[in-house]
Backbone bond lengths (Angstrom), bond angles and torsions (degrees), N, CA, C in turn:
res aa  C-N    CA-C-N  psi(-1)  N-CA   C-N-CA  omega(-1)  CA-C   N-CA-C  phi
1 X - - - 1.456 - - 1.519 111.06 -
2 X 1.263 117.09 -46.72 1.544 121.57 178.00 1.212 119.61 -53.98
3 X 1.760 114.27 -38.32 1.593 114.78 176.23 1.701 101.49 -61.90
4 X 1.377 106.71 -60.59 1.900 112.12 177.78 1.761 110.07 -26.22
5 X 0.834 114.78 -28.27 1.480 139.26 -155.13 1.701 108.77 -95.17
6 X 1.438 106.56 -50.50 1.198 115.92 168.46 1.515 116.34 -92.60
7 X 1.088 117.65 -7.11 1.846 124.51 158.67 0.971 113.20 -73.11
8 X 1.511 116.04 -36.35 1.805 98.55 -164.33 1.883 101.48 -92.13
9 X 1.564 120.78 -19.91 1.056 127.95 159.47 1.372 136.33 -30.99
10 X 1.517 94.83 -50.91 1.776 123.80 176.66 1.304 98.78 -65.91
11 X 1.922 115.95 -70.00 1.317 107.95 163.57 1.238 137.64 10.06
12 X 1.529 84.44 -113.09 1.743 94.50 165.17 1.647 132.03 -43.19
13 X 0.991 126.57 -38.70 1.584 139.13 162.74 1.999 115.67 -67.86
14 X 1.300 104.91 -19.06 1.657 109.69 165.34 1.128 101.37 -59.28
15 X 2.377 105.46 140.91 1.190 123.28 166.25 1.169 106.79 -72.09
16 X 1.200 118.42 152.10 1.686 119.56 164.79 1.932 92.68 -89.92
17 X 1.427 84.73 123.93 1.927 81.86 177.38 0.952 119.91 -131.64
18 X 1.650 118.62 59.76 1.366 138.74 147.34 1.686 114.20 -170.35
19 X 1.453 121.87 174.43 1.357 127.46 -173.97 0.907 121.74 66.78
20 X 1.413 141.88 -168.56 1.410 163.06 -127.34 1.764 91.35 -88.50
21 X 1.321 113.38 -57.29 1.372 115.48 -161.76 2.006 110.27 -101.12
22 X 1.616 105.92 14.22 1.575 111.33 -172.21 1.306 78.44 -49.09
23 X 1.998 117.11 154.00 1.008 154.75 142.62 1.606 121.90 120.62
24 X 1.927 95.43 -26.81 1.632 108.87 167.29 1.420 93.85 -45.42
25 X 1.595 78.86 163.87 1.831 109.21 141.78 1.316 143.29 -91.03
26 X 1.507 162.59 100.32 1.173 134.82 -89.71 1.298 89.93 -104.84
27 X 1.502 122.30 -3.35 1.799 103.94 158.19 1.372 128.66 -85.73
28 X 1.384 124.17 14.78 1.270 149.53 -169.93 1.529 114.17 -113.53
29 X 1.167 111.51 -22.41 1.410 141.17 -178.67 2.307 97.20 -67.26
30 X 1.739 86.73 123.79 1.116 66.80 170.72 1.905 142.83 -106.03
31 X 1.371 115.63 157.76 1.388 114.54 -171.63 1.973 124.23 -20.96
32 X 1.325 99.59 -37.92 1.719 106.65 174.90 1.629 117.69 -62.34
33 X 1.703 103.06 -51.07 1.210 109.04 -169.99 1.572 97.55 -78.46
34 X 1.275 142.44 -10.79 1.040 129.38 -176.90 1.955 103.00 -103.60
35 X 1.314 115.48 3.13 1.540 120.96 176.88 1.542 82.64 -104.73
36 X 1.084 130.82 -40.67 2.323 105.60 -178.18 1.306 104.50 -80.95
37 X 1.487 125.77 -13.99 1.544 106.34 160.12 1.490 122.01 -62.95
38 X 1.219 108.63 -52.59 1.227 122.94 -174.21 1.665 112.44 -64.52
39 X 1.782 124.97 -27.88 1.360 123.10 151.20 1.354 111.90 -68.40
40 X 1.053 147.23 -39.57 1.412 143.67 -179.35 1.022 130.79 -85.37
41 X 1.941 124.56 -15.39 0.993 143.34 167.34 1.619 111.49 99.77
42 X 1.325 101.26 148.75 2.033 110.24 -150.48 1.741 80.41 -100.12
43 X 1.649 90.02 150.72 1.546 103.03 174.54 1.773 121.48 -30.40
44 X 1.072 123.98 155.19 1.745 100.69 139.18 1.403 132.39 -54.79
45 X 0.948 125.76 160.38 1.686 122.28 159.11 1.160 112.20 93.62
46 X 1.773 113.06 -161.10 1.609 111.91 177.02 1.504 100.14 -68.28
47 X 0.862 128.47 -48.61 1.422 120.79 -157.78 1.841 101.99 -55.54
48 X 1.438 103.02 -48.62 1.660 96.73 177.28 1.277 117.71 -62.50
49 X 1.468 134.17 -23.74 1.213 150.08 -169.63 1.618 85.95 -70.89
50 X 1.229 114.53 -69.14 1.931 119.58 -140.80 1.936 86.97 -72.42
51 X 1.498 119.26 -32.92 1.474 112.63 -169.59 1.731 105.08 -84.36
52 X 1.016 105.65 -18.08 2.324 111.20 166.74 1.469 95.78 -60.27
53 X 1.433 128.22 -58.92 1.718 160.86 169.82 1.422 93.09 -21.79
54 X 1.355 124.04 -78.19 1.040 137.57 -159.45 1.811 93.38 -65.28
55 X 1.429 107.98 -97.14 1.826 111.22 170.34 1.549 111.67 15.47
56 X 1.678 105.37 -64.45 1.569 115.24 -179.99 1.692 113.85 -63.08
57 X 1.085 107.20 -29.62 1.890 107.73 -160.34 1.526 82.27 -82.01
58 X 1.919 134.93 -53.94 1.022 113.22 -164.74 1.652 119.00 -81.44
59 X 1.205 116.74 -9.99 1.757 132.53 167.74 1.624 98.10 -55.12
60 X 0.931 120.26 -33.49 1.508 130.72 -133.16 1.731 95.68 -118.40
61 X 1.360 106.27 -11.53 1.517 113.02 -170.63 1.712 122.06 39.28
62 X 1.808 101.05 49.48 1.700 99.34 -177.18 1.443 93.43 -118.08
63 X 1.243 124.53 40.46 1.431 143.35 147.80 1.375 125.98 -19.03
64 X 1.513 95.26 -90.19 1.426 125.02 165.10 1.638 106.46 -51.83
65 X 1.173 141.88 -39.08 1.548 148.77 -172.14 1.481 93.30 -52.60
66 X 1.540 120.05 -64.44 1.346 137.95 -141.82 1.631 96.47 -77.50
67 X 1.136 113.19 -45.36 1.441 121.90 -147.07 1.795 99.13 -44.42
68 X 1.493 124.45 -37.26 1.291 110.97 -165.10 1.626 107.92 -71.85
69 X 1.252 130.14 -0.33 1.448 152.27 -173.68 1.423 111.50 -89.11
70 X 1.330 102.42 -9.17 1.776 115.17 176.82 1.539 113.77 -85.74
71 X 1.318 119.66 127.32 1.721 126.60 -164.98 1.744 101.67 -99.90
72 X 1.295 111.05 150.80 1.280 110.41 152.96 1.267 131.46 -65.27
């Protein structure tokens, strides 16, 4: 559970490091651009993993939940 915990952490605190929105954080990222990933299909890898991650938290409206989990 603790790793789950520290995945979705990273998650949310990952740069986006490329496109329209490179430099967000992928919980900052907004709901559209993360619904044409998810029609067009999410990267390979962690990065596609943590931005599917994200898709679900904002589908799911646990948005607002996460936000205090966001670092400077």
């Amino acid at each position: 559970m603790l790793n789950d915990q520290q995945a979705l952490k990273q998650a949310i605190n990952q740069i986006m490091p490329f496109g329209k929105y490179a430099g967000r954080k992928l919980l900052q990222l907004p709901e559209p651009y993360l619904v044409w990933f998810h029609s067009k299909g999410f990267p390979e890898g962690k990065l596609g993993q943590q931005l599917a991650l994200m898709y679900e938290v904002k589908l799911n409206g646990l948005e607002a939940m996460l936000q205090p989990l966001l670092e400077s």
